[in-house]
C-alpha positions in Angstrom: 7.1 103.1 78.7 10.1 105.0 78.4 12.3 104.0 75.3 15.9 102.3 76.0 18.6 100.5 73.9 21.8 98.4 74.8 20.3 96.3 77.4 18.3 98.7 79.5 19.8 102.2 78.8 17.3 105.5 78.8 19.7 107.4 77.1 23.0 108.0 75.0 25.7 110.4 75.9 27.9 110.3 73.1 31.5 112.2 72.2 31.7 114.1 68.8 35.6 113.9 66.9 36.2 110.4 66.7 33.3 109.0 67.2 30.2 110.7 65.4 32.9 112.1 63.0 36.6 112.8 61.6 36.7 116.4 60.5 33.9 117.4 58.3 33.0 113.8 57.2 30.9 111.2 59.2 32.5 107.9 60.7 30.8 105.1 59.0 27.8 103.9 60.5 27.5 106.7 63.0 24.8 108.5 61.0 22.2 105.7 60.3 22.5 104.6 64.4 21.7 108.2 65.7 18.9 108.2 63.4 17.5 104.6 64.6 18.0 105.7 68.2 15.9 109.1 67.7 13.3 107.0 65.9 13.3 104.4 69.1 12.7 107.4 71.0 16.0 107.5 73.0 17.2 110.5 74.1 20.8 111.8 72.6 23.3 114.2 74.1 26.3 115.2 72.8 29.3 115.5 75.0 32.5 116.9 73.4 35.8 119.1 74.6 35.7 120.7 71.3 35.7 124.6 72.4 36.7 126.3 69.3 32.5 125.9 68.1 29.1 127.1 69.6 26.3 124.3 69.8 24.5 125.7 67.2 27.4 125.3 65.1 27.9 121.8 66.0 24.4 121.1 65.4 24.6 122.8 62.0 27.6 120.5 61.0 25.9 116.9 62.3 22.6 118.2 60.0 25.0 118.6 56.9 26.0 115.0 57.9 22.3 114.0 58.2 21.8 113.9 61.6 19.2 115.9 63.7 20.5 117.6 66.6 19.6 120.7 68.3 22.0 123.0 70.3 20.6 122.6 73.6 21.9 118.7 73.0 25.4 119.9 72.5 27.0 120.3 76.1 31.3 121.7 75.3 33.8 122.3 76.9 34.0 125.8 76.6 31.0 126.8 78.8 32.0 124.7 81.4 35.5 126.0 81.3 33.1 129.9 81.5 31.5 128.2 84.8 35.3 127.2 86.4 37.1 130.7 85.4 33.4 132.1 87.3 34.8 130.1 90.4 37.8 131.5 90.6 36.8 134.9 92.7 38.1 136.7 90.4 36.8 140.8 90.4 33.7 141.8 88.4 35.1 143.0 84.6 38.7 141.5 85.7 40.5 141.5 81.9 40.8 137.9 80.7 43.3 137.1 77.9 41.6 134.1 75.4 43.6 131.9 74.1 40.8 130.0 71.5 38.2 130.5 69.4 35.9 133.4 68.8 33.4 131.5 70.2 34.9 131.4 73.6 35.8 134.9 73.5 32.0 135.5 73.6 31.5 133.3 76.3 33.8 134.6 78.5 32.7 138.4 77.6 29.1 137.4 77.9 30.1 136.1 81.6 31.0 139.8 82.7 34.9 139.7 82.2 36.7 142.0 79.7 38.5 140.1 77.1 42.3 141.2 76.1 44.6 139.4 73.9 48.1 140.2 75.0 48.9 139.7 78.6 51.1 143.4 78.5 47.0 144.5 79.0 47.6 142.9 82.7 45.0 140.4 82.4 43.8 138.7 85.7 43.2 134.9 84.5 44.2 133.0 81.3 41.7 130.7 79.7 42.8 128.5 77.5 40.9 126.5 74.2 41.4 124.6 70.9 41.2 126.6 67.9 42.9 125.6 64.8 44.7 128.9 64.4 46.2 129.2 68.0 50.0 129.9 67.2 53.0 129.6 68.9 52.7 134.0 69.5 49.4 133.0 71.6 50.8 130.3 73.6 53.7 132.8 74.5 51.7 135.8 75.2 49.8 133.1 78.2 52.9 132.4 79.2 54.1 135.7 80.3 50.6 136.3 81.5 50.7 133.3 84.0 54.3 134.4 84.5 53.0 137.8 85.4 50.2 135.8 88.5 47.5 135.5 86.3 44.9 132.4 87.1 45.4 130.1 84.5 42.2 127.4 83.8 42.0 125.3 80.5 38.6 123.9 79.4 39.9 120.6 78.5 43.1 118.5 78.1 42.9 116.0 75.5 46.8 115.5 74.3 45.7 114.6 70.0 42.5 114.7 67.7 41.1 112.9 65.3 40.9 114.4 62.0 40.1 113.3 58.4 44.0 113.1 57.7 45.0 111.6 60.9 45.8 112.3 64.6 46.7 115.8 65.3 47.9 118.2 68.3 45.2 118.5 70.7 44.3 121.4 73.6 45.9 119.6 76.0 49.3 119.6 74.1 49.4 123.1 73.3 48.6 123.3 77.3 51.2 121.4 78.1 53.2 123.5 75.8 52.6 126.6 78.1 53.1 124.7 81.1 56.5 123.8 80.3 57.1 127.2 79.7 56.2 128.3 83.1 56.0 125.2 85.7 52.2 125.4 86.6 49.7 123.3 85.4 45.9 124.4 85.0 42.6 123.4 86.3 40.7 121.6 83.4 37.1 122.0 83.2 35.7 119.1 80.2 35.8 115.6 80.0 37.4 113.8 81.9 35.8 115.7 84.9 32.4 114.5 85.1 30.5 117.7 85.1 29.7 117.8 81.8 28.4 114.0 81.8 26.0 114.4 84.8 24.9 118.3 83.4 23.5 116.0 80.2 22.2 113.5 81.7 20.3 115.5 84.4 18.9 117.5 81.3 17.5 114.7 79.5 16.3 113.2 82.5 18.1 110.1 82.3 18.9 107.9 85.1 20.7 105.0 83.5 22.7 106.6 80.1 25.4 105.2 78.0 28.5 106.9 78.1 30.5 106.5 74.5 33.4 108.0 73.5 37.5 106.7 71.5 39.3 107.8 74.5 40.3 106.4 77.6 41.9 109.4 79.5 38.9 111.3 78.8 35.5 109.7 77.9 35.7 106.7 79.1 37.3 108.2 82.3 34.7 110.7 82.6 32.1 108.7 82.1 33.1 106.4 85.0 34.1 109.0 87.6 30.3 110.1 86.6 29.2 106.9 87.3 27.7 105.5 84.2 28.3 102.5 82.1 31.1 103.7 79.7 31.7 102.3 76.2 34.8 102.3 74.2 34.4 102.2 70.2 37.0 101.8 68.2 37.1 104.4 65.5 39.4 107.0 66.8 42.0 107.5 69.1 42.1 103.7 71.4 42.0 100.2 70.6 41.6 96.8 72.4 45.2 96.9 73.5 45.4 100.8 75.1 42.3 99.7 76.7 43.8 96.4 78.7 46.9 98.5 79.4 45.4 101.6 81.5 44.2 101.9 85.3 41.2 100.1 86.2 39.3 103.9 86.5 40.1 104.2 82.2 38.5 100.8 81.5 35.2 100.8 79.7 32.8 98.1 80.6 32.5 97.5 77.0 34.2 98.0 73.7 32.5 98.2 70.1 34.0 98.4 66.9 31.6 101.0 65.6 28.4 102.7 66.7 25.8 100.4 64.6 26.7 97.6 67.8 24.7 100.0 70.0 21.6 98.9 67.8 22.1 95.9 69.4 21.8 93.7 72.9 24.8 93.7 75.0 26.8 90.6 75.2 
């Protein structure tokens, strides 16, 4: 008999920064329910637009936390935002200027493309990704790239996150940042598209997952437009009152206050 949880569900696809954790440190609660689901035998994927770390990376941090994960259960945006700059047509080596995290710059090398950091190297497509040290010198120099007919693609667009200290500048501000700047706006490859949703569900096999994420515009979104049940908890970004004021296709079927009500029946 395959093993399920919150009324019938055969697996959990959960969101990382806000919901498994703030910054380095682990939301309370979140540790001890990932561990009873594994135990149960439920299968857990992680679904996150973080792109400045690799899954092993994030695997690495939720074991400091005490949580076992492997990489292949970490599905970021940054390899899907790889597979939509792939889509674009674009030439065999074309230069592609970075804006991110070291991480992605391997990606996007390992995909065939030639990676440049200033866009006077004539790059032919812009990819852009969070990384704490992007600066205001990056954003310009993907400016004047775009500016100059470069393809521009972001891997996600999430306006703040959640850190230990508070709510901070997301990708999607520093995005809109550049799009100011030059009056087009990008293709986005995460969440709330619902690739990366149905990519980890198909790899666990699951044919009735949980969705659960703190934002509306983006997991809980996401998670719908993928067609799953989508659940809202409350220890990031939304609350009760964001969540009765959005468009019908933001609205999660059901809002917790932490993760520990997943251990639970649905009500």
């Amino acid at each position: 008999m395959e093993a399920s949880f919150f009324s019938g569900h055969d697996a959990l696809l959960c969101d990382l920064d806000g919901v498994v954790y703030a910054g380095a440190g682990a939301i309370a609660g979140a540790v001890e329910t990932l561990h009873e689901l594994t135990e149960r035998g439920v299968p857990v994927a992680f679904v996150t637009n973080n792109a400045s770390r690799s899954p092993q990376s994030v695997a690495e941090h939720l074991a400091e936390l005490g949580i076992t994960a492997t990489a292949e259960q970490i599905f970021g945006a940054a390899a899907a935002g790889v597979r939509l700059l792939q889509g674009m047509e674009l030439p065999p080596g074309s230069a592609v200027l970075v804006i991110g995290s070291d991480y992605l710059r391997g990606l996007v090398s390992e995909a065939g493309f030639r990676v440049v950091s200033r866009a006077d190297e004539q790059p032919a497509a812009v990819i852009q990704g969070f990384d704490p040290s992007v600066g205001w010198a990056d954003l310009a120099q993907a400016a004047y790239a775009i500016q100059a007919g470069a393809v521009w693609v972001a891997t996600n667009t999430d306006l703040t996150i959640p850190r230990a200290e508070g709510i901070a500048p997301g990708n999607g501000s520093l995005v809109q940042a550049v799009s100011q700047a030059t009056g087009v706006i990008p293709p986005a490859a995460g969440k709330p598209q619902p690739l990366l949703f149905q990519w980890a569900a198909e790899q666990l096999g699951a044919q009735r997952p949980l969705v659960v994420g703190d934002r509306l515009d983006t997991d809980i979104l996401g998670g719908n437009r993928a067609g799953f049940t989508t659940a809202l908890v409350l220890t990031g970004v939304d609350s009760r009152e964001s969540a009765a004021a959005v468009p019908q296709d933001q609205r999660p079927q059901v809002i917790v206050q932490s993760l520990d009500e997943l251990l639970g029946e649905r009500s």
